[in-house]
C-alpha positions as CSV (number, residue, x, y, z in Angstrom):
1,X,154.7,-105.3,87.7
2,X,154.6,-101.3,88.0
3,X,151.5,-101.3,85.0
4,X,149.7,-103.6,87.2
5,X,149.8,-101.2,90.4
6,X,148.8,-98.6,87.8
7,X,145.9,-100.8,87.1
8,X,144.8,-102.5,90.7
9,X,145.1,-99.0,92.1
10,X,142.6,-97.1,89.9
11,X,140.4,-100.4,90.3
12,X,140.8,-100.2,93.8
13,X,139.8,-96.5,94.2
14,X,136.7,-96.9,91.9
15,X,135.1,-99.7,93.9
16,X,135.8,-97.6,97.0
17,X,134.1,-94.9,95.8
18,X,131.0,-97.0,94.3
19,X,130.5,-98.7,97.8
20,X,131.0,-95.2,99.4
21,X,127.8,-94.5,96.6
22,X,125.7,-97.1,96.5
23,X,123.4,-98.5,99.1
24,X,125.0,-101.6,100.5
25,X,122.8,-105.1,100.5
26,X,125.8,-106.9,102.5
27,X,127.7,-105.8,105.1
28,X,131.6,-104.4,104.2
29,X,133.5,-107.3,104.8
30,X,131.4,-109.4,102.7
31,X,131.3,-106.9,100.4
32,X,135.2,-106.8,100.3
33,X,136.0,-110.4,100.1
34,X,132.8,-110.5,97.2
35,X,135.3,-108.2,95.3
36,X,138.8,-109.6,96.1
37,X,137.5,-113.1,94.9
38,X,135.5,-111.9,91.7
39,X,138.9,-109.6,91.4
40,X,141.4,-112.8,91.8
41,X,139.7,-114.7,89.3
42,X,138.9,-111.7,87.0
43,X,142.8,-111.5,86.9
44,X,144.0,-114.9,86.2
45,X,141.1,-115.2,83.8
46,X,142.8,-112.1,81.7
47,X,145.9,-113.3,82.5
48,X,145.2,-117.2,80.5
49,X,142.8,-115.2,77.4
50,X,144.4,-112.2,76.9
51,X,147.6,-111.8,74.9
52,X,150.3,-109.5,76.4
53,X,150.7,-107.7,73.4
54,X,147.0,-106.7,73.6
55,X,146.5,-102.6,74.3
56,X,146.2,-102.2,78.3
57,X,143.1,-100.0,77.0
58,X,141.5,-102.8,75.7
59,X,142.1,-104.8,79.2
60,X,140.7,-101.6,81.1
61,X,137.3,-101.5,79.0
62,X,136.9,-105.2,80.6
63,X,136.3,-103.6,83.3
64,X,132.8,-103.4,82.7
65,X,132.0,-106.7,83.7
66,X,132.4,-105.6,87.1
67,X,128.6,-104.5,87.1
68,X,127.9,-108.3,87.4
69,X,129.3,-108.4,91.4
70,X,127.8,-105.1,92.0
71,X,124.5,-105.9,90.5
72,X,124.9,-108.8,93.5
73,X,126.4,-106.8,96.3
74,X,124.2,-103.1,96.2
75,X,120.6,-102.4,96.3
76,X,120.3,-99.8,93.5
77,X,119.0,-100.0,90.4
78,X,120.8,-101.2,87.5
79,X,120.8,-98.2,85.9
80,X,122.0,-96.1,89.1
81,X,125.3,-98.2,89.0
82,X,126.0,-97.8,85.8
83,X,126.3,-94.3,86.0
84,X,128.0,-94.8,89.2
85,X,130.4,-96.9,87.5
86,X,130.9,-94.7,84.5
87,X,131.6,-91.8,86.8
88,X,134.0,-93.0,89.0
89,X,135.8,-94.9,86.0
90,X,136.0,-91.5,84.7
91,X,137.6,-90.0,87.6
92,X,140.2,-92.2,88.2
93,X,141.0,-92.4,84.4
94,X,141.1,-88.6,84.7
95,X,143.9,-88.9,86.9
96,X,145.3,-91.0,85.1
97,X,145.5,-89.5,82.4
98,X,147.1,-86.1,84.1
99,X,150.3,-88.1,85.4
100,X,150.4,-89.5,82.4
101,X,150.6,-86.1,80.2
102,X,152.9,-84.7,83.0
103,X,155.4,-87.8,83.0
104,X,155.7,-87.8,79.0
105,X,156.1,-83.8,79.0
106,X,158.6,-84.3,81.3
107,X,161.0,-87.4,80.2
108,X,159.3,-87.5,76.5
109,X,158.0,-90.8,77.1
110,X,155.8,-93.1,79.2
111,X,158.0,-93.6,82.5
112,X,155.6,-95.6,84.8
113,X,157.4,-95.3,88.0
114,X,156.9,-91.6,87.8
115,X,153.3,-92.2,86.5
116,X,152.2,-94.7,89.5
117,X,153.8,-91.7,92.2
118,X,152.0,-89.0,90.5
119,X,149.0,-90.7,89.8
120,X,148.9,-91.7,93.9
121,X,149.5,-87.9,94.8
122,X,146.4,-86.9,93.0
123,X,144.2,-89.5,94.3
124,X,145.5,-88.4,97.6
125,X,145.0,-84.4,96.7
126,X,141.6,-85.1,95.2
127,X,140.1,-87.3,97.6
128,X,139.1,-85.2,100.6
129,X,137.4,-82.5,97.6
130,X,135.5,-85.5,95.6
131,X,133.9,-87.0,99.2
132,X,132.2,-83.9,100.2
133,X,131.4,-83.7,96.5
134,X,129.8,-86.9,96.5
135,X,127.8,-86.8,99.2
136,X,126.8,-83.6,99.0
137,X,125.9,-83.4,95.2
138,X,126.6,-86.6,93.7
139,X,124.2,-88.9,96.1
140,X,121.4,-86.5,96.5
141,X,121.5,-86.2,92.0
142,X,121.5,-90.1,92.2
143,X,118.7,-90.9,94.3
144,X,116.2,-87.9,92.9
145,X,116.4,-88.4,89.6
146,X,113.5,-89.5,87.4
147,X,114.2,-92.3,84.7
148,X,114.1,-90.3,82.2
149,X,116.8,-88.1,83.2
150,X,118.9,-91.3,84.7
151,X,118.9,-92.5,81.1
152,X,120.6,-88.8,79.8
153,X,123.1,-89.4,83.1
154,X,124.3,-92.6,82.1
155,X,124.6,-91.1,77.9
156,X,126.6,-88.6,79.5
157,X,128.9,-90.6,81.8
158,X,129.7,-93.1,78.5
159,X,130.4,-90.3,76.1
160,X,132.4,-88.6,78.9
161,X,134.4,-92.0,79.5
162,X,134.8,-93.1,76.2
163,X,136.0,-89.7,75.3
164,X,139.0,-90.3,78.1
165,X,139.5,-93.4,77.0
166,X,140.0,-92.4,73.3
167,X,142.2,-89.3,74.6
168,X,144.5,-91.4,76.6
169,X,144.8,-94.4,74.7
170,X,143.5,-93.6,70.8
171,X,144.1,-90.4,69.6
172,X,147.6,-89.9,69.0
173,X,149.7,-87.8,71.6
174,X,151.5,-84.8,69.8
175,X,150.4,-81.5,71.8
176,X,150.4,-82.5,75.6
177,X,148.3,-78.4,76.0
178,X,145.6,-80.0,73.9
179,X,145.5,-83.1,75.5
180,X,145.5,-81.8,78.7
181,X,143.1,-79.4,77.8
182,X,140.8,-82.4,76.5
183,X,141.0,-84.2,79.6
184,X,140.4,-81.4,81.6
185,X,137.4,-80.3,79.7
186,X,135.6,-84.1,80.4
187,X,136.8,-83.7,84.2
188,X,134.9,-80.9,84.3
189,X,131.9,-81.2,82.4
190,X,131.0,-84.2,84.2
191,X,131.0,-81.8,87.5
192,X,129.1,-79.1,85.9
193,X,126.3,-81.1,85.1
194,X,126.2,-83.0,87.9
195,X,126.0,-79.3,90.1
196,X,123.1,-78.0,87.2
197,X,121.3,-81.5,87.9
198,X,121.2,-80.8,92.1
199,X,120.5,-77.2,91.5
200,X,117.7,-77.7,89.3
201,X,116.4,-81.2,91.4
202,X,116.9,-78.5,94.7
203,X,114.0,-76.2,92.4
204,X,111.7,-79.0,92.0
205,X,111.4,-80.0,95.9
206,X,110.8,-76.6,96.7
207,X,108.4,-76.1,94.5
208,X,106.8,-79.3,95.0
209,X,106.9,-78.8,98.8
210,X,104.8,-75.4,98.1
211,X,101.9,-77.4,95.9
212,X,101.6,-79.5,98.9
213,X,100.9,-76.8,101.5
214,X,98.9,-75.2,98.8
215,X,96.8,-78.4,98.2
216,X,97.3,-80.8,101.1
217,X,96.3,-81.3,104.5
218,X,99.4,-81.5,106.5
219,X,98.4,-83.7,109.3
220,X,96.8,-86.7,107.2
221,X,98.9,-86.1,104.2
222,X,95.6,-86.4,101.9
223,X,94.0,-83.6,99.8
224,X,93.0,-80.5,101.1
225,X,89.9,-78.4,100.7
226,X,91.4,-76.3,97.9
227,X,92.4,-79.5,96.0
228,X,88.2,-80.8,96.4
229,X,87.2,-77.9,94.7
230,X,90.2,-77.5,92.0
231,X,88.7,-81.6,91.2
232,X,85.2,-81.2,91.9
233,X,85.2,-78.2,89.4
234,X,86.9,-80.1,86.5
235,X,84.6,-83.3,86.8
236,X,81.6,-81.2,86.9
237,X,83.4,-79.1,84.0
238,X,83.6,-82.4,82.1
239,X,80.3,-83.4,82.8
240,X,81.5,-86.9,84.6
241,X,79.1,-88.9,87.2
242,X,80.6,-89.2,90.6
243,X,79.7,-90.1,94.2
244,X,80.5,-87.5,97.3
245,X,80.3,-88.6,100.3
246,X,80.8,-86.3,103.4
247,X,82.1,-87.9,106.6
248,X,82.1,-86.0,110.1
249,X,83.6,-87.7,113.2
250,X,81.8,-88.8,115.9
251,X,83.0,-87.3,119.7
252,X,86.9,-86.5,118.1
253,X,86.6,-83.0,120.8
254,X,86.2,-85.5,123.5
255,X,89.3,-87.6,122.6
256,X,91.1,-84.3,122.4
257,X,89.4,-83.6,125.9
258,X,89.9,-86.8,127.5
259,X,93.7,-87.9,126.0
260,X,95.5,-84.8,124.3
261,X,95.3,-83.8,120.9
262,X,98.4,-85.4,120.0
263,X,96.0,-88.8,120.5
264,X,93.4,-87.0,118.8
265,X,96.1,-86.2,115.9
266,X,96.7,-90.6,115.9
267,X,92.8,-90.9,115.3
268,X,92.6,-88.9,112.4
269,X,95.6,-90.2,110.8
270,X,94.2,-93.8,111.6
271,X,90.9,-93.0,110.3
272,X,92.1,-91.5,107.3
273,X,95.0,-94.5,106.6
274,X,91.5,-96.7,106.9
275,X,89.5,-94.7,104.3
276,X,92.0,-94.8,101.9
277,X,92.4,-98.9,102.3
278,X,89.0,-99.1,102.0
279,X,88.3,-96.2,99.0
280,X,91.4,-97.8,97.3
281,X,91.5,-96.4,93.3
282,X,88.0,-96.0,93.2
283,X,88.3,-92.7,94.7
284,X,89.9,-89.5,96.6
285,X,89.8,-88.4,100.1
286,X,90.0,-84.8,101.1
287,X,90.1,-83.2,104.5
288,X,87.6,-80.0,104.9
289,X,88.6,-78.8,108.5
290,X,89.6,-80.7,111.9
291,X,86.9,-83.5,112.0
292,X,84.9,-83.3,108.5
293,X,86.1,-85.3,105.5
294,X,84.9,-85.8,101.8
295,X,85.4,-88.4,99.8
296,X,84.5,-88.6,95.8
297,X,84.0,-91.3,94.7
298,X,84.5,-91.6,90.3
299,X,81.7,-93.9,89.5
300,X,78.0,-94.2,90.3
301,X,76.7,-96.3,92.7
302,X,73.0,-97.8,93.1
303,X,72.0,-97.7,96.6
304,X,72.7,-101.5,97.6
305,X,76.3,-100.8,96.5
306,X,76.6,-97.5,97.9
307,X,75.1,-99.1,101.5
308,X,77.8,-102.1,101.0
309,X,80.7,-98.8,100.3
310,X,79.4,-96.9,103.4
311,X,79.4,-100.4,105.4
312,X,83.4,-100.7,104.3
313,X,83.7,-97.3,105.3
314,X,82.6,-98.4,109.0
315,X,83.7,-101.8,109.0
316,X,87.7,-100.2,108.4
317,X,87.4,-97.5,110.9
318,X,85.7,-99.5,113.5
319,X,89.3,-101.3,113.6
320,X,90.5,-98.1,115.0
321,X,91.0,-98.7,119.1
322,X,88.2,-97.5,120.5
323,X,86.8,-95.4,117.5
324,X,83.3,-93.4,117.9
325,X,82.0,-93.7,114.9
326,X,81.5,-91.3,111.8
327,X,78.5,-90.1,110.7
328,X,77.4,-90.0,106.6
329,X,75.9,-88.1,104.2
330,X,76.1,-88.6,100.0
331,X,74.8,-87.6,97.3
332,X,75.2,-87.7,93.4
333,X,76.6,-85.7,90.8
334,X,74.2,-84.5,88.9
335,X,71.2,-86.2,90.3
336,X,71.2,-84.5,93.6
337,X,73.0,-81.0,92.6
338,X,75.2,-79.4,89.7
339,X,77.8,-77.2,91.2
340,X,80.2,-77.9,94.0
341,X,78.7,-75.9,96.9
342,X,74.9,-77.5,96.5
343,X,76.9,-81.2,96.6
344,X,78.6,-80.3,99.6
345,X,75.5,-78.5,101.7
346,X,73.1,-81.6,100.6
347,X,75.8,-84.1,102.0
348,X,75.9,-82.2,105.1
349,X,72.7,-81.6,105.9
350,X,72.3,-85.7,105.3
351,X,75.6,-86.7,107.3
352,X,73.6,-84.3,110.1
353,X,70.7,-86.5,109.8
354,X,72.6,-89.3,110.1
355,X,74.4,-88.0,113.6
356,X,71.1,-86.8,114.8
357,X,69.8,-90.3,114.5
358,X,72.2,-91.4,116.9
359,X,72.1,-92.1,120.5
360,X,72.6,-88.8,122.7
361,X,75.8,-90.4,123.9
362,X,77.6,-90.0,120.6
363,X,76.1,-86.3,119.9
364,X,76.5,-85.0,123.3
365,X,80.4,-83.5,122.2
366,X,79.4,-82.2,119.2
């Protein structure tokens, strides 16, 4: 009776602390009676198969099974969960294994009434440190790693359990120092790296948050002018044809003028969410200052296709409420010009031509 408290309570703390992890697809109650069931029949399942004599170590590996309900119950992927799971099977084995060294230090054997009390007393001692641990370290780790890195999380949480597992339950138990030490050593390591892992994710963001003020607009969220060049520069560099096409707002002062320029800022991001819809992968968009826009396109078009691009280029925006138009210029790389600055002054004196053409009323705020 007292080995299976020993055993429902570490179960129940690691499926608290996976829910308390993972991002629920039910809500909790569901989620609850989900586990209870799966747990019921789980247990009377074991109960029928499993002989008695059988090692409770091999009964705990079972465990694993339990990614089937959570596979059901939780959003993340499969491989989140299983370091999820190896973690908090880690933890609560961890505890287990400390009342377990203290009660057989104390009475020379394996007194489970002892054990059960002492394991509870840690779970309630460690508990209010492991939540803020969790969501503070443990959840931000989880949800910015890369696969790569998910893969050596989920090595490290099954060499960190399977080395608990073999310390409690395998390796014979002669010096309780060393096999506290042991434990301790896992407990540990498993924190260690999960602290480098945020530190170093906590380096990345930064520094990836600086590339994108270096080469992003912030507004629109697409390229920046420093960006056109860095890529402009490396396609002429590699001697590759491409299409630029520069793109100039019609009237966008007199939306500031008339609305605000928080409306004005919704008309560029529109525009811009249009162009991209309508570039899709055949291209890049770049922002140049408030109203001008270049786009290159990485293939070269004849003129019926490029007339049928520009058309696609109007017919998005023109689903803008009450858009004003853009005006157009293009040309080719290295037809029309060979360097960066010769693309960019042809395209604007044509995109010019192509506002001047226009009725007064669309010039008049420019």
């Amino acid at each position: 009776m007292i080995q299976a408290i020993i055993v429902y309570e570490v179960l129940i703390i690691n499926l608290l602390l996976t829910h308390l992890i993972l991002k629920r697809k039910y809500d909790t109650y569901v989620i609850v009676i989900a586990l209870l069931t799966f747990t019921i029949a789980f247990s009377i399942i074991v109960k029928l198969t499993i002989p008695s004599e059988v090692s409770r170590a091999w009964t705990m590996l079972l465990g694993v099974i339990y990614i089937i309900p959570l596979s059901l119950l939780y959003k993340d992927a499969l491989l989140k969960k299983v370091i999820v799971m190896t973690l908090c099977w880690s933890y609560s084995l961890f505890l287990s294994s400390i009342a377990y060294i203290i009660t057989t230090s104390i009475y020379g054997t394996h007194l489970e009434p002892l054990m059960i009390i002492l394991q509870t007393i840690f779970i309630v001692l460690t508990i209010p440190f492991l939540l803020p641990y969790i969501h503070k370290f443990l959840i931000f780790v989880l949800h910015n790693l890369d696969k790569k890195s998910n893969v050596v999380l989920i090595i490290m949480g099954v060499v960190n359990f399977s080395g608990l597992m073999a310390a409690r339950y395998f390796i014979p138990y002669t010096n309780p120092i060393l096999f506290l030490v042991i434990v301790i050593s896992f407990g540990l390591t498993t924190i260690l790296v999960n602290v480098l892992l945020y530190d170093s994710i906590q380096k990345t963001k930064r520094v990836k948050t600086l590339h994108n003020i270096a080469y992003k607009d912030f507004l629109t969220g697409v390229k920046n002018r420093h960006s056109l060049f860095l890529d402009a520069g490396l396609l002429i560099q590699e001697e590759r044809q491409f299409q630029l096409i520069f793109m100039d707002l019609d009237n966008l002062k007199k939306i500031n003028d008339e609305f605000s320029h928080q409306i004005g800022d919704e008309y560029l991001k529109t525009f811009v969410a249009r162009v991209i819809k309508a570039i899709g992968s055949r291209g890049t968009l770049y922002r140049m200052s408030g109203d001008e826009f270049i786009c290159i396109i990485h293939k070269a078009y004849s003129d019926e296709e490029l007339a049928l691009f520009v058309e696609s280029i109007h017919y998005r925006a023109s689903e803008v409420t009450q858009f004003n138009g853009v005006s157009i210029g293009s040309v080719l790389f290295p037809k029309d010009a060979i360097t960066i600055d010769e693309l960019i002054h042809k395209a604007d004196n044509l995109m010019y031509k192509d506002k001047r053409s226009k009725p007064r009323k669309y010039r008049e705020s420019n």
